[in-house]
C-alpha positions as a printed Julia matrix, in Angstrom:
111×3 Matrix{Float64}:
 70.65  -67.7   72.49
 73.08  -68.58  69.61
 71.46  -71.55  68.75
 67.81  -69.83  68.83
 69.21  -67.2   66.58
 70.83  -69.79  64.17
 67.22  -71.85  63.75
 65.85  -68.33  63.34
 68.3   -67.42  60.57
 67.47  -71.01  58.75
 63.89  -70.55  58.99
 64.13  -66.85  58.13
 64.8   -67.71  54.48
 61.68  -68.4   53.73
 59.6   -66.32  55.83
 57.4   -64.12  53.43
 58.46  -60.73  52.89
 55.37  -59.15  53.94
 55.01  -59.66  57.35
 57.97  -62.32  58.12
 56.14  -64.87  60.76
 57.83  -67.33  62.25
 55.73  -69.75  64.59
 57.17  -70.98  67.9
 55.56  -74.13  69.4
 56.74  -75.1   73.03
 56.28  -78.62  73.74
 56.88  -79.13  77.57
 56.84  -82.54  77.73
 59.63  -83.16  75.84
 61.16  -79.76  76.23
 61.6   -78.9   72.96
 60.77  -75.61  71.03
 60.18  -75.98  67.36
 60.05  -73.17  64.74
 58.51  -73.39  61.67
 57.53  -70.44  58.76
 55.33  -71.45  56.02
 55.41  -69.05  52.85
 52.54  -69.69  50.06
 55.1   -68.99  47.47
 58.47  -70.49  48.43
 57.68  -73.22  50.47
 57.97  -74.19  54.15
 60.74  -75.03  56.93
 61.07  -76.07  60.09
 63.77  -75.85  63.4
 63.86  -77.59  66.37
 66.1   -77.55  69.59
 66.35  -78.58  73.04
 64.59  -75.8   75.88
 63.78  -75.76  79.26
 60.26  -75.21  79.08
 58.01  -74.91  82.41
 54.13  -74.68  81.96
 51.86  -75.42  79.37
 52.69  -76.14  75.98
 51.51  -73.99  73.19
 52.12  -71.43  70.11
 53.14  -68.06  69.32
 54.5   -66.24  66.25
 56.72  -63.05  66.26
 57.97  -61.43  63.68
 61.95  -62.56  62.6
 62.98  -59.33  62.11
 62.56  -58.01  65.34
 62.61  -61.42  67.56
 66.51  -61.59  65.88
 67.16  -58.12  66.23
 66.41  -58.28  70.23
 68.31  -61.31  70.68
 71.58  -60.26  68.69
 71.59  -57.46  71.64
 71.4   -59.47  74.76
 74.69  -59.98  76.13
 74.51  -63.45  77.53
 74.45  -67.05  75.54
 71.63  -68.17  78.09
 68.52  -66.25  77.97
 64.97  -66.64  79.34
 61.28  -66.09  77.82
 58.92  -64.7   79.96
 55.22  -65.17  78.54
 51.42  -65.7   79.37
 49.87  -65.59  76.15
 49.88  -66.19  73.0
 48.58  -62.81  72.36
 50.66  -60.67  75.07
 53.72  -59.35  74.93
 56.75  -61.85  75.43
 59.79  -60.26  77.73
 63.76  -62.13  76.75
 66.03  -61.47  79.34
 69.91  -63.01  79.51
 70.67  -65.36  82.41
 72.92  -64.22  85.02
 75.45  -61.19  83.98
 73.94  -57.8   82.91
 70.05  -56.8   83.49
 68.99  -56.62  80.46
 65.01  -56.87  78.92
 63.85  -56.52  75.49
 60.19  -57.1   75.22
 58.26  -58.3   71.94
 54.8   -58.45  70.51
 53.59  -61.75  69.37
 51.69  -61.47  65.84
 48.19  -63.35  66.17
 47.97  -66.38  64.21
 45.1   -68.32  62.89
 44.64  -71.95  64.53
């Protein structure tokens, strides 16, 4: 969770004001989850870090804002993400420790 929230707060930077997207790609056969935010006007960056990652690879966006403020409140430092879609909601839940879910809308992207 820490670590997630620190590539999120490097990537956040740059994310545009107006809607503040940050792209998640899971790559399961490495397990790796990279984050990148592209902004017309400042520029672009991009995050990786290790994850356990079981199913299919993919993409998602969320909006920073509220993807950071969800995981600031979960108590644990190892969390989960629960998802099926790219385009249904995505449920974070702490490992172990108190029940806890805060659920999130993805924000469609263009491929």
């Amino acid at each position: 969770r820490k670590q997630l929230i620190r590539c999120l707060e490097l990537v956040a930077v740059l994310s545009d004001q107006k809607n503040n997207l940050v792209k998640f790609s899971l790559d399961s056969e490495n397990d790796r989850l990279s984050l990148a935010v592209e902004s017309p006007d400042l520029g672009s960056a991009k995050e990786s870090m290790a994850a356990e990652i079981q199913g299919e690879s993919g993409d998602i966006a969320f909006n920073v804002k509220y993807l950071m403020d969800g995981l600031k409140a979960l108590p644990n430092n190892d969390i989960q993400m629960k998802l099926n879609a790219s385009t249904q909601p995505v449920i974070f839940t702490p490992l172990g420790g108190l029940k806890m879910t805060y659920l999130v809308m993805p924000v469609q992207i263009r491929q």
